[in-house]
C-alpha atoms as an extended CHARMM CRD file, in Angstrom:
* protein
*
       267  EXT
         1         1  UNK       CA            -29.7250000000      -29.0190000000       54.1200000000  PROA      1               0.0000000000
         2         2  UNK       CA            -27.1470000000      -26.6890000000       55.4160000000  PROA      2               0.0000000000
         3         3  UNK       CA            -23.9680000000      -26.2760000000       53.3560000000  PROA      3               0.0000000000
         4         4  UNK       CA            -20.7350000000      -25.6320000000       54.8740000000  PROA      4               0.0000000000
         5         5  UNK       CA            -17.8280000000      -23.3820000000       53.8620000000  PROA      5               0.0000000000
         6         6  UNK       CA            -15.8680000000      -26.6900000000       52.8580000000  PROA      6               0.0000000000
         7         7  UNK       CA            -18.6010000000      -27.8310000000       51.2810000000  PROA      7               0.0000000000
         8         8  UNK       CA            -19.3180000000      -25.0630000000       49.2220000000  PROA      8               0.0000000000
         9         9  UNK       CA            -15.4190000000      -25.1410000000       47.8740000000  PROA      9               0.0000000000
        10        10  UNK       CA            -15.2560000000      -28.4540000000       47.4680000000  PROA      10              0.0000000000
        11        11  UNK       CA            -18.2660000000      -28.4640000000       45.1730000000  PROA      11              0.0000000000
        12        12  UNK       CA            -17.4140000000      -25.1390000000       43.2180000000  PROA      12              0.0000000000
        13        13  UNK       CA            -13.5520000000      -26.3780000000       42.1730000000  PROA      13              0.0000000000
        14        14  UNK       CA            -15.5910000000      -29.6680000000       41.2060000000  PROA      14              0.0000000000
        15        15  UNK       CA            -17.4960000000      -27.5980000000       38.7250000000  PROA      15              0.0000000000
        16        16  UNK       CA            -14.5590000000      -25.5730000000       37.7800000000  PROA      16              0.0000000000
        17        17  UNK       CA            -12.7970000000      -29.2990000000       37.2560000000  PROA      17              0.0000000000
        18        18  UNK       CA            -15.5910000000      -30.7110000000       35.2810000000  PROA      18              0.0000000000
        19        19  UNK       CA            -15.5500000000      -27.1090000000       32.9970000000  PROA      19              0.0000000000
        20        20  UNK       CA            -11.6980000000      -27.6400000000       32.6590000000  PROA      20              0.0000000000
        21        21  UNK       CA            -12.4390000000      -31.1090000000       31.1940000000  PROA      21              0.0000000000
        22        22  UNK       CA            -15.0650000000      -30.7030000000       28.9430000000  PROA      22              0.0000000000
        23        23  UNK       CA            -12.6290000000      -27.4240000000       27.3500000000  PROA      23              0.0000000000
        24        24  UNK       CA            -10.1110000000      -30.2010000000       27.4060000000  PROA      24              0.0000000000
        25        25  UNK       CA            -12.2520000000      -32.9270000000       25.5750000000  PROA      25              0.0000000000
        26        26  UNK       CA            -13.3370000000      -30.8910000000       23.2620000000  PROA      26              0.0000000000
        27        27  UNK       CA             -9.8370000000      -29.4010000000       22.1290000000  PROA      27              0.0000000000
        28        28  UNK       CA             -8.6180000000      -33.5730000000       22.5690000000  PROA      28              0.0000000000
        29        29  UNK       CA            -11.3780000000      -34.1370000000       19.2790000000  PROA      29              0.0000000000
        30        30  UNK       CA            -10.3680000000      -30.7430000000       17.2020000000  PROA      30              0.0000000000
        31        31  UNK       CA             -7.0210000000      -31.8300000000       17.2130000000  PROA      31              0.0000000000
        32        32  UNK       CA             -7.5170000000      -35.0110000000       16.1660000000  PROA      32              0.0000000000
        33        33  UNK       CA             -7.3010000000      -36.1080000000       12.4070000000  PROA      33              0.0000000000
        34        34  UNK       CA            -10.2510000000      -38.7470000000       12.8870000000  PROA      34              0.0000000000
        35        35  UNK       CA            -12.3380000000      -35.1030000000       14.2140000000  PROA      35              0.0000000000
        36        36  UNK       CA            -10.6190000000      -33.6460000000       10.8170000000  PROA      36              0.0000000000
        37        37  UNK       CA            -11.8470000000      -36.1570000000        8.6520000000  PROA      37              0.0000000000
        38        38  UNK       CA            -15.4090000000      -37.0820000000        9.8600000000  PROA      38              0.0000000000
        39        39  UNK       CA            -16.3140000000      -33.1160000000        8.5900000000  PROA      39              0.0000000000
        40        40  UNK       CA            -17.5720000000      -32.6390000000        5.2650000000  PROA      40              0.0000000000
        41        41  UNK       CA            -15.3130000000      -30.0690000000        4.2190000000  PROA      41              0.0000000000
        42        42  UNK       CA            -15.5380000000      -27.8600000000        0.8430000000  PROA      42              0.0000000000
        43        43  UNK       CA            -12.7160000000      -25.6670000000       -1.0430000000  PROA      43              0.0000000000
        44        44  UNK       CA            -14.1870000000      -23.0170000000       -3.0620000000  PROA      44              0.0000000000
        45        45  UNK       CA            -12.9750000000      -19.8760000000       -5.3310000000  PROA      45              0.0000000000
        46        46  UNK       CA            -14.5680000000      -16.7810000000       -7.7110000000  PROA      46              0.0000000000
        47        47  UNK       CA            -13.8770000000      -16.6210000000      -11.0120000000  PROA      47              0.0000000000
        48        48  UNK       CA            -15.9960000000      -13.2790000000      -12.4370000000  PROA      48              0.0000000000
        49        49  UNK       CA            -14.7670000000      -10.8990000000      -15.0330000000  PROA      49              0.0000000000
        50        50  UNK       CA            -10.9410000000      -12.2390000000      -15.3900000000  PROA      50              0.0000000000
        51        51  UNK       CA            -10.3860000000      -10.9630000000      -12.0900000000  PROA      51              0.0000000000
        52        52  UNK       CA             -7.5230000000      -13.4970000000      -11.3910000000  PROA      52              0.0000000000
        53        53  UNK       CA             -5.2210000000      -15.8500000000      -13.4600000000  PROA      53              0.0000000000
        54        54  UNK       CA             -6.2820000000      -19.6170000000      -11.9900000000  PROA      54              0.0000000000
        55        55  UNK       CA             -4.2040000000      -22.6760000000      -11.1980000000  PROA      55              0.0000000000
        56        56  UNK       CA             -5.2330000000      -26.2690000000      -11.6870000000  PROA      56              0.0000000000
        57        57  UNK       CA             -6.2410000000      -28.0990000000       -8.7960000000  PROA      57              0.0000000000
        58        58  UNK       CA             -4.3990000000      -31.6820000000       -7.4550000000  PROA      58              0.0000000000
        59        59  UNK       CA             -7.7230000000      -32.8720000000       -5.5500000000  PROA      59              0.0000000000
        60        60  UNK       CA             -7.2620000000      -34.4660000000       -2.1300000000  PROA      60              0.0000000000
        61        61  UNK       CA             -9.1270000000      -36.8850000000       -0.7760000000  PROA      61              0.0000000000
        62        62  UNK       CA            -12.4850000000      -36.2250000000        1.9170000000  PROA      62              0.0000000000
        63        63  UNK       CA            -12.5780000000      -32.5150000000        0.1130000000  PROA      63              0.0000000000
        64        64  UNK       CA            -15.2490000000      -31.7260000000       -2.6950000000  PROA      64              0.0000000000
        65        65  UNK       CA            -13.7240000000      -28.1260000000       -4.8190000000  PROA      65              0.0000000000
        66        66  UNK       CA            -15.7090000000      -25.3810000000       -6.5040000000  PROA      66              0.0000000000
        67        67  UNK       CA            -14.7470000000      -22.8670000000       -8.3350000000  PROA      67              0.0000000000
        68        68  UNK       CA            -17.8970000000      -19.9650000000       -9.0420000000  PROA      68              0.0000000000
        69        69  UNK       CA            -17.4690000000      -18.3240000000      -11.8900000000  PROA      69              0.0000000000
        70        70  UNK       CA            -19.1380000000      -16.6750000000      -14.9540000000  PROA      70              0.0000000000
        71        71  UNK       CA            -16.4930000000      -18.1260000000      -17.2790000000  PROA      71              0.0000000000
        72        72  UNK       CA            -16.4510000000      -21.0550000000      -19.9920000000  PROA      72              0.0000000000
        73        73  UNK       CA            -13.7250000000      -23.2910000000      -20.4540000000  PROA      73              0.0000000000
        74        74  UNK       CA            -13.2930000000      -25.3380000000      -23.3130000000  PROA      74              0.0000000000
        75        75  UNK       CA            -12.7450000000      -28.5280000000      -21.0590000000  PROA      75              0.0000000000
        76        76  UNK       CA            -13.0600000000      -28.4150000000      -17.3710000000  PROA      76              0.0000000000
        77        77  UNK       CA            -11.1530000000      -31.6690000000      -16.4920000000  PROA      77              0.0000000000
        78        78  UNK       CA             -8.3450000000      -30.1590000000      -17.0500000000  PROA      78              0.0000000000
        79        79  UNK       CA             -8.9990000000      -27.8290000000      -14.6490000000  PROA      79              0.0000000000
        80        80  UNK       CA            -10.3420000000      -30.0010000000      -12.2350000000  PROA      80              0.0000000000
        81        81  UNK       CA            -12.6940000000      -27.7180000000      -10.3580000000  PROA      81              0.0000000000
        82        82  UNK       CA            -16.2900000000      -28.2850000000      -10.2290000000  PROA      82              0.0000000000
        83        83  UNK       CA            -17.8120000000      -25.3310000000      -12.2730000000  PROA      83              0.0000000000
        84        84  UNK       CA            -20.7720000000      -23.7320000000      -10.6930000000  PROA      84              0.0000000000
        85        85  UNK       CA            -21.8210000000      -21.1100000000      -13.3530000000  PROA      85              0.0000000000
        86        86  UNK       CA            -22.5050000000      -17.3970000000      -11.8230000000  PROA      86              0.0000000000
        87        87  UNK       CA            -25.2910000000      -16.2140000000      -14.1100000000  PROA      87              0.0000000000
        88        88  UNK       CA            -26.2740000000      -12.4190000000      -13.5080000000  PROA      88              0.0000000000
        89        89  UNK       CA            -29.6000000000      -11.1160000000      -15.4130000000  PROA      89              0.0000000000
        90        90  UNK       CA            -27.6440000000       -7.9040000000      -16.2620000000  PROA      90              0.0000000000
        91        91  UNK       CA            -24.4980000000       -6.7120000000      -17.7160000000  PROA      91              0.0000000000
        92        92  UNK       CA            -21.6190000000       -6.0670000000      -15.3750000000  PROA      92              0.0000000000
        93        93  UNK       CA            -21.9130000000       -1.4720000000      -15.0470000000  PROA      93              0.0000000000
        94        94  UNK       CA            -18.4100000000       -1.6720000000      -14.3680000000  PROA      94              0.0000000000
        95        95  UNK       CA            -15.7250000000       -3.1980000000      -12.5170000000  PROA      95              0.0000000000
        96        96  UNK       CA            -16.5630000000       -2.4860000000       -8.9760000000  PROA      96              0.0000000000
        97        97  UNK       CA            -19.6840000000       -4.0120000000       -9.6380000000  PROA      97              0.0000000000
        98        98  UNK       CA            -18.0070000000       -7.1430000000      -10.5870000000  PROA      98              0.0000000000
        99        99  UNK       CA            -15.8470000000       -7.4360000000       -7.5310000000  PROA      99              0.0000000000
       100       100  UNK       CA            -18.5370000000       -6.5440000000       -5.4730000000  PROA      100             0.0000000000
       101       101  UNK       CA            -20.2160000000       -9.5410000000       -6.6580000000  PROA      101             0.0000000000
       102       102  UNK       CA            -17.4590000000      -11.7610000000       -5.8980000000  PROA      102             0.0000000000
       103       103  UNK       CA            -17.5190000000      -10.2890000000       -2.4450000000  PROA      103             0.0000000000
       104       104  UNK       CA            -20.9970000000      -11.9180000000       -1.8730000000  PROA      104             0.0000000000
       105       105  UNK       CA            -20.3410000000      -14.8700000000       -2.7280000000  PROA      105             0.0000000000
       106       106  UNK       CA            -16.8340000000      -14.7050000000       -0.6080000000  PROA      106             0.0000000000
       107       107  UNK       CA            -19.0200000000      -13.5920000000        2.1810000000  PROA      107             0.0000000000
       108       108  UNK       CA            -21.9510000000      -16.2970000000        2.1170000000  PROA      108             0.0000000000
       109       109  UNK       CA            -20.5510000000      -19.7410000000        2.2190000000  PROA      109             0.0000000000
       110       110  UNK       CA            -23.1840000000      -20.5040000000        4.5180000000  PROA      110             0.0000000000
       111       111  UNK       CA            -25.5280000000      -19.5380000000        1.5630000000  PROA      111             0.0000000000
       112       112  UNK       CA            -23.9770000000      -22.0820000000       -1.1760000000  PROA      112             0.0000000000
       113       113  UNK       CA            -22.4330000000      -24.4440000000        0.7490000000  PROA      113             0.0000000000
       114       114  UNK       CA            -24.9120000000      -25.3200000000        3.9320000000  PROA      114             0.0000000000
       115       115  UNK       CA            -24.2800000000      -29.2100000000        3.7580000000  PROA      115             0.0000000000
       116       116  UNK       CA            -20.8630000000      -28.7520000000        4.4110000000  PROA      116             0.0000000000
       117       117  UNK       CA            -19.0250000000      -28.2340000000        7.9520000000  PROA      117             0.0000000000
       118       118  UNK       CA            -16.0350000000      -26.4480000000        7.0510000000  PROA      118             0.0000000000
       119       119  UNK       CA            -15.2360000000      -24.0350000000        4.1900000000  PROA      119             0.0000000000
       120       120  UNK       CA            -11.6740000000      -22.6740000000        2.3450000000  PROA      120             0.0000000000
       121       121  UNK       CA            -12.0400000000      -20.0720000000        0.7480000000  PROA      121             0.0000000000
       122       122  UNK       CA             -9.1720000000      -19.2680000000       -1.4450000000  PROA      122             0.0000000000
       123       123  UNK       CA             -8.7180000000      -15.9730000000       -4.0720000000  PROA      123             0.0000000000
       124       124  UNK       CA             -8.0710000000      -17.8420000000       -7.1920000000  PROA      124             0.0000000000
       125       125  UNK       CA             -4.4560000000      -16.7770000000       -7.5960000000  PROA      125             0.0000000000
       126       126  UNK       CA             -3.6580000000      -19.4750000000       -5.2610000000  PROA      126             0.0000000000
       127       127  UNK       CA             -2.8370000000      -22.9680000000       -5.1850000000  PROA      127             0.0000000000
       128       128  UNK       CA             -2.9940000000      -25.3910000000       -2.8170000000  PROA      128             0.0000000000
       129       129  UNK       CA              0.4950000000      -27.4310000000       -1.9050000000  PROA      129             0.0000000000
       130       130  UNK       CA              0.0520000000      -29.0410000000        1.4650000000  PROA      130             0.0000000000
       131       131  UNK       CA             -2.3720000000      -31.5530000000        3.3040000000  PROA      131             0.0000000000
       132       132  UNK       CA             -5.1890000000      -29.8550000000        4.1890000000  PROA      132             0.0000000000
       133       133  UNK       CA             -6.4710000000      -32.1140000000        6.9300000000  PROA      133             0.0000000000
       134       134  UNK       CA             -2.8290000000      -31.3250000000        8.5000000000  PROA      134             0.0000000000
       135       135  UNK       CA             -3.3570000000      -27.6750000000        8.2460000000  PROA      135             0.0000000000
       136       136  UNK       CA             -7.3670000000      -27.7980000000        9.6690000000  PROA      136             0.0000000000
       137       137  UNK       CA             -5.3250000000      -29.5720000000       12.2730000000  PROA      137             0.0000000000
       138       138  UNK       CA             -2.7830000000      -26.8830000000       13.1240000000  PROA      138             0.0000000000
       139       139  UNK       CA             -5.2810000000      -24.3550000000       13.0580000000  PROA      139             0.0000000000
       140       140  UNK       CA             -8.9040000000      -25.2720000000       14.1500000000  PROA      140             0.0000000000
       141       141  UNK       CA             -9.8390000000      -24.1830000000       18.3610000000  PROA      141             0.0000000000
       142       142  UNK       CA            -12.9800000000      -24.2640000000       20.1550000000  PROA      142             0.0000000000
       143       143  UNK       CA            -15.4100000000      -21.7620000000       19.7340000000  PROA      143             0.0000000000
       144       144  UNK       CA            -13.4750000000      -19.8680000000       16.7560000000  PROA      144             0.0000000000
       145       145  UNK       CA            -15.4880000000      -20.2690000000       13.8190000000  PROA      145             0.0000000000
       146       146  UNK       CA            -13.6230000000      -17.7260000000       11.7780000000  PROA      146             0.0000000000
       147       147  UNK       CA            -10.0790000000      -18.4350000000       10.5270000000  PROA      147             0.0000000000
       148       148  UNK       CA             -7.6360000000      -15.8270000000        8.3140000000  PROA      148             0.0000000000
       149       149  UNK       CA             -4.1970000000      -14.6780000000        7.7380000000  PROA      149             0.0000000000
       150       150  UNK       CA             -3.1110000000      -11.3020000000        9.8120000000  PROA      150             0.0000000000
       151       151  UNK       CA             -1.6550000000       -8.8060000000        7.6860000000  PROA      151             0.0000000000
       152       152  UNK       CA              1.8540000000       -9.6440000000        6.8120000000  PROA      152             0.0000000000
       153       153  UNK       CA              3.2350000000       -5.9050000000        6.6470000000  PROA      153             0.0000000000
       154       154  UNK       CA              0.4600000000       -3.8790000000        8.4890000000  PROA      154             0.0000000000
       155       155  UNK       CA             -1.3930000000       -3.8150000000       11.0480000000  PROA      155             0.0000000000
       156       156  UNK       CA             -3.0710000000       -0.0140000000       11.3560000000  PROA      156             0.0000000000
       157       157  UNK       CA             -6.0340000000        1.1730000000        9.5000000000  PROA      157             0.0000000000
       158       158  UNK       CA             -4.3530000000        4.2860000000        8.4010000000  PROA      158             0.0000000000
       159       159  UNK       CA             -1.4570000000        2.5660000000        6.9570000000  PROA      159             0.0000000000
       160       160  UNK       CA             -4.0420000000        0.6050000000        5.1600000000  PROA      160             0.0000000000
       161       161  UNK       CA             -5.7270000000        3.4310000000        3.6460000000  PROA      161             0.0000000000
       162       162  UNK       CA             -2.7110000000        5.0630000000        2.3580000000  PROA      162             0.0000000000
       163       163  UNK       CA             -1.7390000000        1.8520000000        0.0640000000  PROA      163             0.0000000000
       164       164  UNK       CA             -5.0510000000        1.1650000000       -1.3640000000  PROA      164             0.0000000000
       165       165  UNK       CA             -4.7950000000        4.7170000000       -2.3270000000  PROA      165             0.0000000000
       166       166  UNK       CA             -0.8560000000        4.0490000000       -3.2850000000  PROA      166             0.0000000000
       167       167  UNK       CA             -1.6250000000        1.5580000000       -5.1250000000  PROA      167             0.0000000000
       168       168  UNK       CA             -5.3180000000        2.9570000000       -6.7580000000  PROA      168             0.0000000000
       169       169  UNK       CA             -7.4000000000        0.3990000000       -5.5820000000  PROA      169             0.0000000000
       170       170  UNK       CA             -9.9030000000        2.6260000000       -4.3690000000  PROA      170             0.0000000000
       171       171  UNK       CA            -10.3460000000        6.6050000000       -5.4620000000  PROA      171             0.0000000000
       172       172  UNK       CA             -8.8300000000        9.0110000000       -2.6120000000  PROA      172             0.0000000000
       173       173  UNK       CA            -12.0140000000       10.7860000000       -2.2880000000  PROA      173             0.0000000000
       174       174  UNK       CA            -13.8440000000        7.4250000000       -1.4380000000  PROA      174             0.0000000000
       175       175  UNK       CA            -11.1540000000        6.2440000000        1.0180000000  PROA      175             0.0000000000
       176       176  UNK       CA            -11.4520000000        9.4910000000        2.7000000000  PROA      176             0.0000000000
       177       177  UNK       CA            -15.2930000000        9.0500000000        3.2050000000  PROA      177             0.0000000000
       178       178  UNK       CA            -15.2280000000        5.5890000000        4.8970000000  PROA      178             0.0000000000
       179       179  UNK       CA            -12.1160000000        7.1210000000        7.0230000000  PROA      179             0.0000000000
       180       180  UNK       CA            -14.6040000000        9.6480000000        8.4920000000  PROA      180             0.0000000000
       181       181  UNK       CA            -17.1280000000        7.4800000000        9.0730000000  PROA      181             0.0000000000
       182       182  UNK       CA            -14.6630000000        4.9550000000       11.1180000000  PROA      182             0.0000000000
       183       183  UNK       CA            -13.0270000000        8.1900000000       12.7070000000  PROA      183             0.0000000000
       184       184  UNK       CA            -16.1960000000        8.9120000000       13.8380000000  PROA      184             0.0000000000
       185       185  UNK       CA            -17.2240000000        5.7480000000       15.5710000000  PROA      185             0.0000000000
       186       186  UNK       CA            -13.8930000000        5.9570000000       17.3480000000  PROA      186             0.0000000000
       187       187  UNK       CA            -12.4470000000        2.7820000000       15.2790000000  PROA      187             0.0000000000
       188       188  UNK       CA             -8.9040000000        2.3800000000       16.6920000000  PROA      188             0.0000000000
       189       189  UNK       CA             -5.9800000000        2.6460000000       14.2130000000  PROA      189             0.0000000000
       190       190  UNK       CA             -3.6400000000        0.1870000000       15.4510000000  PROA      190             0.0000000000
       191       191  UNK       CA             -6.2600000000       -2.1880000000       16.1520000000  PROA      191             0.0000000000
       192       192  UNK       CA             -5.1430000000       -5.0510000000       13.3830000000  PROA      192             0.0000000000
       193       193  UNK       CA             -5.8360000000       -6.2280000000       10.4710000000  PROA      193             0.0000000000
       194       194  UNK       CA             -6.3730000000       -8.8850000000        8.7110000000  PROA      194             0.0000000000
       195       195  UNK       CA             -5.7720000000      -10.4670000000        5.4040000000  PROA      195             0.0000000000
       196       196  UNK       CA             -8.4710000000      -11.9020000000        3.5650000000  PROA      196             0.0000000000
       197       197  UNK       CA             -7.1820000000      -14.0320000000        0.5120000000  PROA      197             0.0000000000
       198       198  UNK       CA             -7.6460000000      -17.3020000000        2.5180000000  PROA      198             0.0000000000
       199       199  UNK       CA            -10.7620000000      -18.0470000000        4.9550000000  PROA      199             0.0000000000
       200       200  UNK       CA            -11.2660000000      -21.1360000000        6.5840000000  PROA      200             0.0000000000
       201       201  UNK       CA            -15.0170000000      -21.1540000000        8.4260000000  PROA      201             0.0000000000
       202       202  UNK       CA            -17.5760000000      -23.1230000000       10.4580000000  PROA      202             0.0000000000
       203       203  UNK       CA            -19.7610000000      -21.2210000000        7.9430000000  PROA      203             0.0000000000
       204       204  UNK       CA            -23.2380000000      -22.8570000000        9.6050000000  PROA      204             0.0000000000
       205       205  UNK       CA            -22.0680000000      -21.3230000000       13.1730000000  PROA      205             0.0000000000
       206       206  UNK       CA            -25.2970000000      -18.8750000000       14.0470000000  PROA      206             0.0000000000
       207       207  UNK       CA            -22.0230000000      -16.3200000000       15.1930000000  PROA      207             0.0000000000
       208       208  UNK       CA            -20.0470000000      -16.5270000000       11.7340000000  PROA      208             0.0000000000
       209       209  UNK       CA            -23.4810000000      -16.1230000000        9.5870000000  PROA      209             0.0000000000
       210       210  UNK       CA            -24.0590000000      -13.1350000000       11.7740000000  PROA      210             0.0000000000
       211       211  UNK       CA            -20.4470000000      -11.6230000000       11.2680000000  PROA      211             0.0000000000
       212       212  UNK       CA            -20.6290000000      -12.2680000000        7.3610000000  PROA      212             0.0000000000
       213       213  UNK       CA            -23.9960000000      -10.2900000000        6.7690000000  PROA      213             0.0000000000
       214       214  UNK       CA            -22.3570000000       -7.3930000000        8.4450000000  PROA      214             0.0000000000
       215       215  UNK       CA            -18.8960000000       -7.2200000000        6.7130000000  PROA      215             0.0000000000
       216       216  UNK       CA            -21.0150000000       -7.9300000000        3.3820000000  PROA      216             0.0000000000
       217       217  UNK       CA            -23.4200000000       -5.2940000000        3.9200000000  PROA      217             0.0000000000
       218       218  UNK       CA            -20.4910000000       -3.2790000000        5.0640000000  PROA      218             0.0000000000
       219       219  UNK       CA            -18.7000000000       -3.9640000000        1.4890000000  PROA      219             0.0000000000
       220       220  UNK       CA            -21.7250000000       -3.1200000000       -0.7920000000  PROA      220             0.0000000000
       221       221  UNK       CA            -22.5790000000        0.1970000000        1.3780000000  PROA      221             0.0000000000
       222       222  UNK       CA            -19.0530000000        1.3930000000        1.3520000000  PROA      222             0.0000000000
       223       223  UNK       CA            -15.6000000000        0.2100000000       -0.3010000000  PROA      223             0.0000000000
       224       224  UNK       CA            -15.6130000000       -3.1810000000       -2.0150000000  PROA      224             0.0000000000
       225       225  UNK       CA            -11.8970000000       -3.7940000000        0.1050000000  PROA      225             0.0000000000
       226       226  UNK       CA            -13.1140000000       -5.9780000000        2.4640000000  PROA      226             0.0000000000
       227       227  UNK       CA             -9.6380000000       -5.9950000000        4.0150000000  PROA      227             0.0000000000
       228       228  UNK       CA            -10.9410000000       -2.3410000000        4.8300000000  PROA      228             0.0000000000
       229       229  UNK       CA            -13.8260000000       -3.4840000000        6.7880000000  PROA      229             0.0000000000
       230       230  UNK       CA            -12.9040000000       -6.9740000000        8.3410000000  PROA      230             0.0000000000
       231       231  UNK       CA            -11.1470000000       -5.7710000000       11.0250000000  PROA      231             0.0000000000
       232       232  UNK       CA            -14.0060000000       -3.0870000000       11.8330000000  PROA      232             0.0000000000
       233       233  UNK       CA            -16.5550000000       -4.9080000000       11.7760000000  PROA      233             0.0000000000
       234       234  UNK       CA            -14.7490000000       -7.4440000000       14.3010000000  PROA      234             0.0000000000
       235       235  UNK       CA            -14.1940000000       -4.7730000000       16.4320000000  PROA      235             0.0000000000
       236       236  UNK       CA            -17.6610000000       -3.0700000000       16.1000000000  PROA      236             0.0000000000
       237       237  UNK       CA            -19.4410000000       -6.2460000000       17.2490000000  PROA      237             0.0000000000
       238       238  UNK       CA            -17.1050000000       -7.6750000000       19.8280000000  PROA      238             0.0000000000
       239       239  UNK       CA            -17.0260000000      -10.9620000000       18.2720000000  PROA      239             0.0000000000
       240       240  UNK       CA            -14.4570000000      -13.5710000000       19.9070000000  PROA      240             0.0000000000
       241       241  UNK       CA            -15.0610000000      -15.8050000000       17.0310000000  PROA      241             0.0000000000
       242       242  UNK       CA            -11.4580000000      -14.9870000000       14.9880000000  PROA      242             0.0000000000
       243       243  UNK       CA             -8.7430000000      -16.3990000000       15.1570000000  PROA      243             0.0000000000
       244       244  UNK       CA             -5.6880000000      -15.8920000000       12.7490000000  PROA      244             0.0000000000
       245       245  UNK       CA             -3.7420000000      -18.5640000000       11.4070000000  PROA      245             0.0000000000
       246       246  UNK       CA              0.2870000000      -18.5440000000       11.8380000000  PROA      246             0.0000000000
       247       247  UNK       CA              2.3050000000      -17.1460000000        8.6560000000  PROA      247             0.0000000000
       248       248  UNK       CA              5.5250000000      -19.4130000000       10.0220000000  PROA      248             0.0000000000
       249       249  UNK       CA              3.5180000000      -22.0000000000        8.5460000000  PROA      249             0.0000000000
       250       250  UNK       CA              1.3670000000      -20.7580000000        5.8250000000  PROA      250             0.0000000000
       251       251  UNK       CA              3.6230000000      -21.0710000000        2.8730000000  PROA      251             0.0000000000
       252       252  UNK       CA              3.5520000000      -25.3490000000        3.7050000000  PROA      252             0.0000000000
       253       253  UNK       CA              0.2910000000      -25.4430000000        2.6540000000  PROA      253             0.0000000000
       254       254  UNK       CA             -0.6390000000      -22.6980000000       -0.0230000000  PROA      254             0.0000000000
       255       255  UNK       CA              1.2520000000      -20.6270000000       -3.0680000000  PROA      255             0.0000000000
       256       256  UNK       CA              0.3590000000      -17.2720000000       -4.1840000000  PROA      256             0.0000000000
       257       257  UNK       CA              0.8720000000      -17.1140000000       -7.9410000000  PROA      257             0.0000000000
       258       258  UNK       CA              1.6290000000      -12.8250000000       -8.3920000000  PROA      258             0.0000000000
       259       259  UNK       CA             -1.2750000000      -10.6440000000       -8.0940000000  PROA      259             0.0000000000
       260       260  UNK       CA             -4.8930000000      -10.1060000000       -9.0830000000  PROA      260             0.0000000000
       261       261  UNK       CA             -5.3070000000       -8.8880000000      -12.9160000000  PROA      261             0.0000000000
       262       262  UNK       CA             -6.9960000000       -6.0410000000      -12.3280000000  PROA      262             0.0000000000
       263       263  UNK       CA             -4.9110000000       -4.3290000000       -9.5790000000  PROA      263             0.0000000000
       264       264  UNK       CA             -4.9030000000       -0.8370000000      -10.8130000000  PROA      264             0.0000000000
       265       265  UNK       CA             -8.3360000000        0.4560000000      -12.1100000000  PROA      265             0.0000000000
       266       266  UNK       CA             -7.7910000000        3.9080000000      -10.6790000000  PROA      266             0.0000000000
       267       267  UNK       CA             -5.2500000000        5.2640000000      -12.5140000000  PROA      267             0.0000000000
């Protein structure tokens, strides 16, 4: 059968119609609390080495919270996390080693939490304040399967190795390594960046497993500030997978209670 030039248009803006509708469906369910609530959705946080101070948990409802860590605790209803014990066959060398260890198990949610749809990841400094369901449902798109805040104050690489030297999170000689290696490779300096105290993921997404093995690998093979390597990594790979989530917002739904313990190892 011969087609005709109306025809042929008629049929291809009835495909680009029925492609319109299915984006639209499937953005109609995400933002939907019913969608929200049908996922089995986990909270998790580290706990290694008194790396952070820790805040009890107010549990909500349709959300099942972990904390991982290689602590004991006298009585753990009253802190109202689910304890799943770290054990490590060795003694910690030294600090780095310890954070890089928490940096795994940041990294692998799709590891330790498989029967679950959606992950939080939270640094233990932090509490949660707000309805969660209401925030998944401010935040949550099709086809993003990786969720985190953008840097409140920065947003270039360079800018981001000067404070982690200013503030001797990592030794100058070390940051000056992984800058030559990301110089090299042409890594943009004003490219963003992200921060990475809160993660929300579709952790079982083939895309976000494949993202997570590269910024972990890219943590234990060079700096353990993954805040360092995020936004490389995103950019190395092309992924369209991130999304950040609003800071107008943010402060509804989570509290940062001062900094990590062990902020200043270098000095």
């Amino acid at each position: 059968m011969k087609l005709n030039n109306k025809t042929i248009f008629l049929s291809i803006l009835f495909i680009s119609y029925e492609l319109k509708l299915n984006i639209y469906n499937e953005q109609s369910n995400i933002n939907s609390i019913n969608y929200i609530k049908k996922l089995k959705k986990v909270v998790y946080t580290i706990l290694l080495g008194k790396y952070d101070n820790f805040h009890t948990l107010i549990k909500q409802k349709g959300y099942d919270y972990f904390m991982i860590t290689d602590q004991a605790f006298k009585n753990d209803t009253k802190i109202n996390w689910t304890i799943l014990k770290f054990h490590t066959e060795k003694k910690y060398k030294n600090k780095i080693e310890i954070i890089k260890k928490q940096r795994f198990i940041k990294t692998h949610p799709h590891l330790f939490f498989k029967n679950y749809d959606i992950s939080i990841y939270v640094d233990a400094n932090y509490a949660i304040i707000g309805n969660l369901d209401e925030f998944l449902l401010r935040i949550l798109s099709p086809n993003k399967s990786i969720y985190l805040l953008e840097h409140p104050s920065r947003n270039s690489i360079n800018n981001e190795y000067n404070a982690v030297i200013l503030y001797k999170k990592e030794t100058k000689k070390h940051v000056s390594e992984i800058k030559k290696i990301y110089n090299k490779e042409k890594f943009p300096d004003n490219n963003g960046l992200a921060e990475t105290c809160l993660i929300v993921r579709k952790h079982n997404d083939i895309n976000c497993i494949h993202f997570m093995e590269q910024w972990s690998h890219e943590i234990e093979q060079n700096s353990h500030r993954d805040q360092l390597s995020f936004n490389y990594i995103w950019w190395k790979n092309k992924h369209n997978i991130v999304k950040y989530i609003s800071k107008v917002f943010i402060n509804e739904y989570f509290h940062q209670y001062g900094k990590h313990l062990l902020n200043y190892w270098f000095k």
